[in-house]
N, C-alpha and C positions, 0 to 999 in steps of 0.2 A: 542662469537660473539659480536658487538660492533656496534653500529651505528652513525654515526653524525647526529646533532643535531646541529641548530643555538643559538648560546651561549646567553644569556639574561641577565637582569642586575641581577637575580633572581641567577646565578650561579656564582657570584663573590665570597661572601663568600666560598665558595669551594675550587677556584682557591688559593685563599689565605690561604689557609692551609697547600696548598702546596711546599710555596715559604719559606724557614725555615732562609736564609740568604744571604747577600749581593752577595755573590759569584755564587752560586747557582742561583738568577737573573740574573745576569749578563751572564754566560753562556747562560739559558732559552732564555733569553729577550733583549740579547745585549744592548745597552747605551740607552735604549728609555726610561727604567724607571728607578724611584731612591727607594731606599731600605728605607725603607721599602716598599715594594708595597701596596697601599691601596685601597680603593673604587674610591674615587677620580682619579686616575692616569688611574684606568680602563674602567670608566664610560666616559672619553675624548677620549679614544680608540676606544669605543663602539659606539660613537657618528659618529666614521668616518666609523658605519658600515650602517649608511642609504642615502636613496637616491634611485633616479632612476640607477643611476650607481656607487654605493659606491667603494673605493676606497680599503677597506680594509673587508673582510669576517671573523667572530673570530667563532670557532665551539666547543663545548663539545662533549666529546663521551661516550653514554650511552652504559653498560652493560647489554644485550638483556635480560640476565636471571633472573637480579633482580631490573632494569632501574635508576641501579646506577651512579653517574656521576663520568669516570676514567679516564677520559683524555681531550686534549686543543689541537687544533692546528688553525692557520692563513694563509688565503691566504692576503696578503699584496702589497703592491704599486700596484695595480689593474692600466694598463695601458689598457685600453678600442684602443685605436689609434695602439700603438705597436703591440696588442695583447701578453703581457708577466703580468707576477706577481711574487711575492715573496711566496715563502712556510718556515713557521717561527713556533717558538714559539712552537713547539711539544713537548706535554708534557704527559705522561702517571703516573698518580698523584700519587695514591696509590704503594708502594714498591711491595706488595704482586702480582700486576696488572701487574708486568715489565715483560719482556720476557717470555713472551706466543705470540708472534706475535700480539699485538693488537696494539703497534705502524705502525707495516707496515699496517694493514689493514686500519686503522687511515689514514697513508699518499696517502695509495691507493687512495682510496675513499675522500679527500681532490683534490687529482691531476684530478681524474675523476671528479668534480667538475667543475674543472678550464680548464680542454680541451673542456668537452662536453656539458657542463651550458654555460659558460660565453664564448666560442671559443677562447678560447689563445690558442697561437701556441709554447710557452714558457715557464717555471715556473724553477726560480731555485732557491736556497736557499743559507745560510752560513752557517757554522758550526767550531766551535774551533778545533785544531787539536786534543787537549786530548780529544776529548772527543769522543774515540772510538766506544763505542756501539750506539752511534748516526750516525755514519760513515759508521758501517757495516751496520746499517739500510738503509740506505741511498742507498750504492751501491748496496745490492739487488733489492731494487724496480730498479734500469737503473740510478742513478744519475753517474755522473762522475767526477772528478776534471778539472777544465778548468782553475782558476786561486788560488793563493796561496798570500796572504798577511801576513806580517811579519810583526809583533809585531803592529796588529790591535789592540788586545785592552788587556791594563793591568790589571792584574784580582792579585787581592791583597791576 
C-alpha cells in the first residue's frame, strides 16, 4: 500500500537517484529539464508549487509499511478557469518497487486529487509511444488515446 504525500525540498535527493541518464529524463520529464538533473532545476519546479492557486502539484509516494519514499508523480498546468491539468512525471523509483500495482494506485489517487480537491473536469497526460508499460498503465485506470504526435521529441 502507498500513500501520497506532498513532495518537499527535503525529497530531492531521492528523486535524483533516480534519474541515472539523459535518456531516461527525457522520457520521465520531457524537455523541461537538462541532464543532469539537479537541485537547482527542481527547486524552480517546486517554487511553482505554492500559492493560493499553484499551478503545478509535485507528490512522493510513501510505502505504508516501512514509510519509504518509492515514487513521484505531478499534477501540472493547473488551469483553475478551464478546470483541466496535466498528469506527468510518474515515476515508481526503486526497480524492486515496479509492477506490484503501486503506479496505478499512485495515479489513482493523483487523479482523485485533481477531480475531487481542486474540481477539474479534465486531466490528461503524454506519454512516448515505446514506452509500453507506462501505456498499459495508463489505459487501465480509463485513459484513452485522443491524439498522436510524430516525431515530438528526439530521444538520442
Amino acid at each position: 500500500m502507498i500513500k501520497l504525500c506532498k513532495f518537499e525540498s527535503t525529497d530531492i535527493s531521492k528523486l535524483l537517484e533516480w534519474i541515472p541518464d539523459a535518456r531516461f529524463l527525457l522520457q520521465w520529464a520531457g524537455p523541461k529539464y537538462i541532464f543532469p538533473l539537479n537541485r537547482d532545476q527542481l527547486m524552480m519546479e517546486l517554487d511553482g508549487t505554492k500559492g493560493h492557486q499553484p499551478s503545478h502539484f509535485m507528490f512522493k509516494s510513501i510505502y505504508t509499511a516501512d514509510k519509504k519514499t518509492v515514487g513521484h508523480i505531478e499534477l501540472m498546468a493547473v488551469d483553475y478557469n478551464k478546470r483541466t491539468a496535466r498528469l506527468g512525471r510518474v515515476l515508481i523509483g526503486p526497480n524492486e518497487m515496479r509492477s506490484k500495482g503501486y503506479g496505478n494506485q499512485m495515479i489513482h489517487d493523483a487523479l482523485k486529487f485533481g477531480f475531487e480537491i481542486l474540481n477539474l473536469n479534465e486531466i490528461d497526460l503524454g506519454v512516448f509511444d515505446f514506452n509500453s508499460s507506462a501505456i498499459k498503465c495508463y489505459q487501465k485506470i480509463g485513459f484513452r488515446k485522443y491524439e498522436i504526435r510524430q516525431n515530438a521529441r528526439k530521444i538520442q
